[in-house]
C-alpha positions as CSV (number, residue, x, y, z in Angstrom):
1,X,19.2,53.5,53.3
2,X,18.5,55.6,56.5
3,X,16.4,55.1,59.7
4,X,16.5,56.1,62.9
5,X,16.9,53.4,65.3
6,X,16.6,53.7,69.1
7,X,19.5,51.9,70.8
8,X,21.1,52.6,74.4
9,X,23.9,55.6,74.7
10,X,27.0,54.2,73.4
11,X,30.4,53.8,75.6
12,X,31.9,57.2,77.0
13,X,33.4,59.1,74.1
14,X,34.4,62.7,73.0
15,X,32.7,64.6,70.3
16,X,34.3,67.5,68.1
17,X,31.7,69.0,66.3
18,X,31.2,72.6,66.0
19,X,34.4,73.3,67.5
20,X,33.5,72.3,71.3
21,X,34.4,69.1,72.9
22,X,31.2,67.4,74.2
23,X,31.6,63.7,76.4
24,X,28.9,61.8,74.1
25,X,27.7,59.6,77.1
26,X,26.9,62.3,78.9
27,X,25.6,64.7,76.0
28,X,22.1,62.4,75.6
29,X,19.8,61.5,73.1
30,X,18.9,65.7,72.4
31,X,22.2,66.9,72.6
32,X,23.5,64.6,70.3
33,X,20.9,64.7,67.6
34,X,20.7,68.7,67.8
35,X,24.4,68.7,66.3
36,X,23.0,67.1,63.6
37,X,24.6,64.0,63.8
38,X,24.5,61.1,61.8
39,X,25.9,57.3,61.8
40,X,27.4,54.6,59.5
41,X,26.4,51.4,61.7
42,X,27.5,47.8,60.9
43,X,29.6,48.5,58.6
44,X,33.5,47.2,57.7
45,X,35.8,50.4,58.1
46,X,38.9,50.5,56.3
47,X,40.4,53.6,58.0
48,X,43.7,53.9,55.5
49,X,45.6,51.7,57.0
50,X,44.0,48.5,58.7
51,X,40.3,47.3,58.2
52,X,37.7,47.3,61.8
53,X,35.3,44.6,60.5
54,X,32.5,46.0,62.3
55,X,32.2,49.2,63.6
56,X,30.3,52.6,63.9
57,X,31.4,56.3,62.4
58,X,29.2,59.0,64.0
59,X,30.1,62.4,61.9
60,X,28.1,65.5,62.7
61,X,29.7,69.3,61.5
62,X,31.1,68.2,58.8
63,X,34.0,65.6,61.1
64,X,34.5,62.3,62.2
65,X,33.4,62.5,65.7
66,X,34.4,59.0,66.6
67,X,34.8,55.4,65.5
68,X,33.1,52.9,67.5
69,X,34.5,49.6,66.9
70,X,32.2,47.7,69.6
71,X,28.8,49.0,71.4
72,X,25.5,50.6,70.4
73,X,25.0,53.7,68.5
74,X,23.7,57.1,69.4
75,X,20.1,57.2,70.1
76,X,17.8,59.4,68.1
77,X,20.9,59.8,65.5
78,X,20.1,59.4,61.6
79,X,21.6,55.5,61.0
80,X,23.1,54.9,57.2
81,X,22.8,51.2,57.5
82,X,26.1,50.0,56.3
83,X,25.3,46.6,56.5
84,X,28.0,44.3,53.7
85,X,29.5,47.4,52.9
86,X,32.6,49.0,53.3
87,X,33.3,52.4,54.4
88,X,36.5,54.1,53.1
89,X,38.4,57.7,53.1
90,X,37.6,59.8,50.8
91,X,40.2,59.0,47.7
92,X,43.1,61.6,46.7
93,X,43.9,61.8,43.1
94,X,47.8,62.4,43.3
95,X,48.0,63.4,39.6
96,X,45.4,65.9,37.8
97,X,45.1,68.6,35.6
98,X,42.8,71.9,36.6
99,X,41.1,71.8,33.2
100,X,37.4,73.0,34.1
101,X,36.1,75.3,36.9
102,X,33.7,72.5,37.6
103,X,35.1,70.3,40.4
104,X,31.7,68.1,40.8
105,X,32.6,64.9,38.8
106,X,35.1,63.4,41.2
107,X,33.3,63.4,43.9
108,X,30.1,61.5,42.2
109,X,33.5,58.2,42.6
110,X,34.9,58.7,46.0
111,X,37.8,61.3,45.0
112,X,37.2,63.9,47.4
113,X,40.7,66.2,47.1
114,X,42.8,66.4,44.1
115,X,46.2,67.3,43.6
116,X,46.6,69.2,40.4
117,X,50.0,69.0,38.3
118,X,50.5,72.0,36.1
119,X,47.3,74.3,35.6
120,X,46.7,78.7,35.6
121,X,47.3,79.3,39.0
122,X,45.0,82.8,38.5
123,X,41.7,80.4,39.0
124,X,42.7,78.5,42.1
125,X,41.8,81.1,44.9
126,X,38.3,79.9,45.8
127,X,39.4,76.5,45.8
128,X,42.1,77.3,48.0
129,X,39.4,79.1,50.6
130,X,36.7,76.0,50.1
131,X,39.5,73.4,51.5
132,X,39.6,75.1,54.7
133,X,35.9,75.2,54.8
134,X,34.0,72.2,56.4
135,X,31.0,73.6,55.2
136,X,28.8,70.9,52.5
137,X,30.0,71.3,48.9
138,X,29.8,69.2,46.1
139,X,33.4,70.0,45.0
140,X,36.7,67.7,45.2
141,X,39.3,70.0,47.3
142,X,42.0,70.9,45.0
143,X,46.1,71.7,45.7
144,X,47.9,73.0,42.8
145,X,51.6,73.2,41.3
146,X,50.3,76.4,38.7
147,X,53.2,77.0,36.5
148,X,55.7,74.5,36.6
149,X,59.9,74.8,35.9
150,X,60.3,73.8,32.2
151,X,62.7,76.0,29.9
152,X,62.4,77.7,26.4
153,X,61.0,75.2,23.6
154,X,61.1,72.1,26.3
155,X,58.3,70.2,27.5
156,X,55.1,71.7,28.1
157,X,55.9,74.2,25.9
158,X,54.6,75.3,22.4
159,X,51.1,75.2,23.0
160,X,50.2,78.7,22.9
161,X,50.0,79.1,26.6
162,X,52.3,81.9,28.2
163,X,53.8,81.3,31.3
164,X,57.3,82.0,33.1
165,X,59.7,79.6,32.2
166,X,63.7,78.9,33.5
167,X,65.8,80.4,31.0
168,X,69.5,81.5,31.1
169,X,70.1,84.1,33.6
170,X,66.9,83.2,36.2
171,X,67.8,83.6,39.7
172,X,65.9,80.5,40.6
173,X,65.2,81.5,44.3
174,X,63.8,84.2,43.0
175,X,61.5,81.9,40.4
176,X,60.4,79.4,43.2
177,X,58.9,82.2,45.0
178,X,57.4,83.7,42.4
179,X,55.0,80.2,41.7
180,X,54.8,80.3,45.8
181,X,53.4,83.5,45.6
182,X,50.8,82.7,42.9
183,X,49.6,80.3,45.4
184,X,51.3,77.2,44.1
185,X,51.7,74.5,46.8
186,X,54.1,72.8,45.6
187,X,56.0,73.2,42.7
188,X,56.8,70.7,39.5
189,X,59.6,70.4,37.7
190,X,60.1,69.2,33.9
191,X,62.9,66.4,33.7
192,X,62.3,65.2,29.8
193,X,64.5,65.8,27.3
194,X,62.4,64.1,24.1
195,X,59.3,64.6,23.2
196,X,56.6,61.9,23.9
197,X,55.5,61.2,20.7
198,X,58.6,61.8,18.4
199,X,60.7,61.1,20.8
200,X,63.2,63.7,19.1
201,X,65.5,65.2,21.6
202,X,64.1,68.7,23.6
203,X,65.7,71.2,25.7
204,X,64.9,70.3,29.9
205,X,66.0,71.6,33.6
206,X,70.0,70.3,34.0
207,X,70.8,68.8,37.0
208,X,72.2,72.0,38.4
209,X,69.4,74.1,37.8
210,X,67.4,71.0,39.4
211,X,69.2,70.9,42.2
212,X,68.2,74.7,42.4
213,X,64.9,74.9,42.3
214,X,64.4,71.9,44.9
215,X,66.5,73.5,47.4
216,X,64.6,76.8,46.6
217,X,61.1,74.8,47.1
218,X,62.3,72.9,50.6
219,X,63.3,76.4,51.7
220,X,59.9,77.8,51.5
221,X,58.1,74.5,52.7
222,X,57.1,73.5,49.4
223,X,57.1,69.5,48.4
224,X,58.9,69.4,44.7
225,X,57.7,66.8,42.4
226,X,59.2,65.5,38.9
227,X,57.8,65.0,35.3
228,X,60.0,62.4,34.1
229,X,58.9,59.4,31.7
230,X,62.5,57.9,31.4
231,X,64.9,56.7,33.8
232,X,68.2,58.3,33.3
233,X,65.5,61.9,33.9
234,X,64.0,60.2,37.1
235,X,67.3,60.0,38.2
236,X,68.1,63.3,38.0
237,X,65.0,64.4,39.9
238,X,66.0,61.7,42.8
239,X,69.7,62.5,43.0
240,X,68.5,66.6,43.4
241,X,66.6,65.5,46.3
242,X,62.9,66.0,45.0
243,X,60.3,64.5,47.2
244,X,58.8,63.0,44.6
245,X,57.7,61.4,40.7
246,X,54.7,62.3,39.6
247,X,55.0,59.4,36.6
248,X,56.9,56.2,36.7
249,X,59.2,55.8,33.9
250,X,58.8,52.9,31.6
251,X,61.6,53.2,29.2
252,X,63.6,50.6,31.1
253,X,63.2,48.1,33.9
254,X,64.2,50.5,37.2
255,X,67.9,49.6,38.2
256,X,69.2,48.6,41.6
257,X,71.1,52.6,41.6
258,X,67.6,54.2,40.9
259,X,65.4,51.9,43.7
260,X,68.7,53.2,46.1
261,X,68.1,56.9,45.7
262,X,64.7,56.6,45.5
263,X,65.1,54.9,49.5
264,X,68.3,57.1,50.7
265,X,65.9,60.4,50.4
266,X,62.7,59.0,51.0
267,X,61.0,59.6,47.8
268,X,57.5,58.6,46.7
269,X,56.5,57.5,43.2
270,X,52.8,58.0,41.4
271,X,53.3,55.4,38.7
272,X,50.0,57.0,36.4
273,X,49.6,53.7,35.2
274,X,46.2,54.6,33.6
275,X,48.0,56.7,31.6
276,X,50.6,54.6,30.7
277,X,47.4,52.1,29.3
278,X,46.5,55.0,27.6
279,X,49.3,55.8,25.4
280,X,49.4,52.0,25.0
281,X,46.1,51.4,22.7
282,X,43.3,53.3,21.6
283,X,41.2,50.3,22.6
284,X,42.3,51.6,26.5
285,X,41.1,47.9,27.6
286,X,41.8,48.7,31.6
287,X,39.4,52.0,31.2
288,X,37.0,50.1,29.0
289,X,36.5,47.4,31.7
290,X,35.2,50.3,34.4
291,X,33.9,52.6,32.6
292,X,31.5,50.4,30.8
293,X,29.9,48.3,34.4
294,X,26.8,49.0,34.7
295,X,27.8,49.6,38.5
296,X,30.0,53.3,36.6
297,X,28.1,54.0,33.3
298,X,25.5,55.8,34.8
299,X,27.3,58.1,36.7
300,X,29.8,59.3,34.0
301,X,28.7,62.9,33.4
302,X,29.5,64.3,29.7
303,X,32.5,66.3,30.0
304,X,33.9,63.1,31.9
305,X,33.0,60.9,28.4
306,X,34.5,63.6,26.7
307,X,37.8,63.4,28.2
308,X,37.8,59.2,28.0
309,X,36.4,59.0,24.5
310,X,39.6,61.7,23.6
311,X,42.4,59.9,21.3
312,X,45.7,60.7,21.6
313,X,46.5,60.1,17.7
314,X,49.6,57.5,18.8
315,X,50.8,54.6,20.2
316,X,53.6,54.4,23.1
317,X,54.3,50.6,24.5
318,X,54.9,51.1,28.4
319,X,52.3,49.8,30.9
320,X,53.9,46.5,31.5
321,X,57.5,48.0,32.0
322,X,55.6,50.7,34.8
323,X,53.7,48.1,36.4
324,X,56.6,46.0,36.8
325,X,58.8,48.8,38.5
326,X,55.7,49.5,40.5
327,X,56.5,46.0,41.6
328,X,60.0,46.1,42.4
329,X,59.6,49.7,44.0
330,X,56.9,48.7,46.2
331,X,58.7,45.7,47.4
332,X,61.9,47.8,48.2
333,X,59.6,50.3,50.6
334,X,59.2,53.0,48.3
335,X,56.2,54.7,49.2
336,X,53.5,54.7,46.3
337,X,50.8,57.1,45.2
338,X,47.7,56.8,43.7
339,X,47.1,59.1,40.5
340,X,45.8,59.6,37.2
341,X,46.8,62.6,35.0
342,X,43.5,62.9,34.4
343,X,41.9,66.2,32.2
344,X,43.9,64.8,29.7
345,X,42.9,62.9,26.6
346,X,41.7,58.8,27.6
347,X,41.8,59.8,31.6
348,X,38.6,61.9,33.3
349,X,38.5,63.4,36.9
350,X,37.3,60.4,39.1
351,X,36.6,57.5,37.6
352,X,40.0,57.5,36.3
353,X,41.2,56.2,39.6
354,X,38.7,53.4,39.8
355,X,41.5,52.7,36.9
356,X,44.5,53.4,38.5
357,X,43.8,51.5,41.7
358,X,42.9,48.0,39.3
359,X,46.4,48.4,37.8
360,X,48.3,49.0,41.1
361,X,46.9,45.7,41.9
362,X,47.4,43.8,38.6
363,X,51.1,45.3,39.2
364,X,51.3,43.6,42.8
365,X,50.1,45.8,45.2
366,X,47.5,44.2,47.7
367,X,44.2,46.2,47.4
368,X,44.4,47.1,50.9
369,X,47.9,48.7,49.6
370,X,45.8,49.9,46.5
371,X,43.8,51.9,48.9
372,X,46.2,53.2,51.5
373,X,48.2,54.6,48.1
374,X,44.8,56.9,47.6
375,X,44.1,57.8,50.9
376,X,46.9,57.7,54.0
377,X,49.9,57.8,52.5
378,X,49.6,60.9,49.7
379,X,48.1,62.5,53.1
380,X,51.0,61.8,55.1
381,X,53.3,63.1,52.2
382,X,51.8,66.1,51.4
383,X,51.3,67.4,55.2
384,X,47.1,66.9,54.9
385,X,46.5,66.3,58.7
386,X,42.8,66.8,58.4
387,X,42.0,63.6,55.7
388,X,43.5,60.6,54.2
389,X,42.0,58.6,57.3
390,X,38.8,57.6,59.1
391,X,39.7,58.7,62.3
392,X,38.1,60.7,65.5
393,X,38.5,64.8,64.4
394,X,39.0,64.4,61.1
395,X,37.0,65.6,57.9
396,X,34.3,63.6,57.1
397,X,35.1,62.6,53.1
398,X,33.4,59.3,53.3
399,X,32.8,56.5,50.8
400,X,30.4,53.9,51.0
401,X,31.3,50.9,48.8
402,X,29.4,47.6,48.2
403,X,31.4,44.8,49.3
404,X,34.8,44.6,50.2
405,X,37.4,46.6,48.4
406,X,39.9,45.8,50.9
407,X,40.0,41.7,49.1
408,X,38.7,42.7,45.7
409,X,39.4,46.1,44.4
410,X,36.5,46.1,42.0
411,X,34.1,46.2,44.3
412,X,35.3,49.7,44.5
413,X,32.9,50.2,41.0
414,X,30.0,49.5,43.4
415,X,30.2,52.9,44.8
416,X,26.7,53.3,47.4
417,X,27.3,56.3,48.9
418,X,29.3,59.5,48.9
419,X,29.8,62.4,51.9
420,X,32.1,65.2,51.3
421,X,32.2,67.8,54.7
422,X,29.8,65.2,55.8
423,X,27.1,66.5,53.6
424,X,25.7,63.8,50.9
425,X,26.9,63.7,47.1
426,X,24.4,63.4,44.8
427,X,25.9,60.9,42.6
């Protein structure tokens, strides 16, 4: 709902809108409303870290121009009554796949930037140009690994895509540059040795070569993440130094030697739990439970179904192994990550993470922990100084949710509102 509602100049503040600094008690009513300014009033803020019960977000070209946690709001500015709601980041999927030029159905459920895991790095270079844009789209901002390290006939392979791959003799310098050059952003590396649903032994990355390539990747500024589903692999990737695991492994309960590398170099872990439920039972109970409130149905476009309705022809038991590591990693201060492998069969762009976030919390995060593992922390990781927090200067991805998320992470199905650039989705 929006009004406009005359109220008294709020307390002395700085806006940064349209590039110039402008003192907002002195700018007045005109000045203020010609920036095309707008406010969410009354409304709990969690900004990625700690919750403002009450407070004010004024955003006007496309930023946050400041976060009034006491006083009046701009007079003549647009008001989004935010009344019993909660207003949140914008979410960051830290696990997807690039698997359609169409980059509108994760915004229509809060997930405004995506990090993509393995995808043809020859379609990424307007998406690259839109995330520096504060200009309104519809579309999730996307970061990409393109190709990632895996060798001849191991995993990844055999599908009838061609692309370079680590085989005897590569210089591997020379290969990490080659994916930085493509435009990669950061580069992934495949630590399996079986295959997922034989589980018949595979050729992968030794610990040399992966030693290699993440030296080659920190060189050139590049954060190095790690495909492994079992632990003796994660441990690999950890003991090489990579920044981070893109699954959790749930092959074994994680030992006392892998929660000690994973804290001596400061890695992070996206457990994926929505895809370990996948693997788990067609039935896909956790998914089933979101995707069928009435508060989600509606908004779950057809190629999303498509991708959720998808089988994956097996069974794999793993969830409640992964969501028990999450557990023990978490309470050891191992930062975690929110994401899905979604554009893969039983896990869609957006919704997805609705998922992930109610199984992070099943595992024993708090929701507020939930939430900061979607929005500040995979923004401190990855270097993204411009999101991941509701905070003066920053991009305004907003999302308005019914309730309080921050207590009851359901609520989070109850999406009102969506901004992206601080333009309005149209869910």
């Amino acid at each position: 709902m929006s009004h406009v509602v005359p109220t008294s100049a709020v307390s002395r503040r700085t806006v940064l809108a349209a590039g110039a600094a402008v003192p907002l008690a002195l700018a007045g009513t005109e000045a203020v409303a010609a920036q095309g300014a707008f406010v969410i009033a009354n409304v709990r803020i969690f900004d990625g870290k700690r919750v403002i019960e009450r407070g004010h977000v004024v955003v006007s070209g496309g930023r946050i121009v400041s976060v009034l946690e006491r006083g009046a709001v701009p007079a003549g500015t647009q008001v989004h009554d935010g009344s019993g709601k909660t207003l949140l980041p914008g979410l960051i999927d830290g696990h997807v796949h690039h698997t359609d030029a169409n980059r509108t159905d994760a915004p229509r459920f809060g997930v405004t930037t995506e990090l993509d895991m393995v995808s043809d790095p020859t379609v990424h270079g307007p998406f690259k140009q839109q995330r520096k844009s504060y200009q309104p789209t519809a579309n999730s901002d996307l970061w990409t690994a393109g190709w990632w390290a895996t060798v001849p006939g191991g995993h990844g392979t055999g599908n009838g895509t061609e692309f370079p791959l680590v085989e005897p003799g590569t210089a591997l310098a020379e290969f990490v540059a080659a994916r930085r050059s493509e435009g990669s952003d950061h580069l992934k590396l495949a630590l399996e040795d079986r295959n997922l649903v034989t589980q018949a032994p595979i050729p992968s990355l030794s610990a040399e070569q992966t030693t290699e390539l993440v030296a080659a990747a920190r060189k050139l500024g590049m954060p190095s993440v790690a495909h492994a589903t079992a632990q003796r692999m994660a441990q690999v990737g950890l003991r090489a130094g990579a920044t981070g695991l893109v699954h959790l492994f749930a092959d074994e309960v994680v030992s006392a030697e892998t929660v000690a590398l994973a804290r001596r170099t400061g890695a992070f872990v996206t457990p994926t739990l929505t895809l370990w439920s996948a693997f788990e039972s067609a039935a896909n109970p956790a998914t089933n439970a979101v995707v069928r409130d009435p508060r989600v149905a509606p908004y779950i476009s057809a190629r999303q179904r498509a991708f959720l309705d998808a089988p994956w022809g097996f069974s794999r038991p793993g969830l409640a192994t992964a969501s028990r590591n999450v557990r023990i990693l978490h309470d050891a201060g191992v930062p975690i990550t929110a994401g899905t492998d979604s554009g893969i069969p039983g896990i869609a762009h957006g919704v997805s993470l609705l998922v992930e976030l109610e199984l992070l919390v099943r595992a024993g995060l708090t929701p507020r922990a939930a939430l900061t593992a979607a929005t500040a922390t995979p923004a401190s990781i990855y270097g993204f100084a411009d999101r991941g927090r509701i905070r003066q200067g920053l991009r305004a991805d907003l999302v308005l949710v019914d309730g309080d998320p921050t207590k009851d992470i359901t609520a989070l199905r109850g999406i009102s509102a969506v901004w992206r650039n601080g333009a309005p989705i149209t869910r």
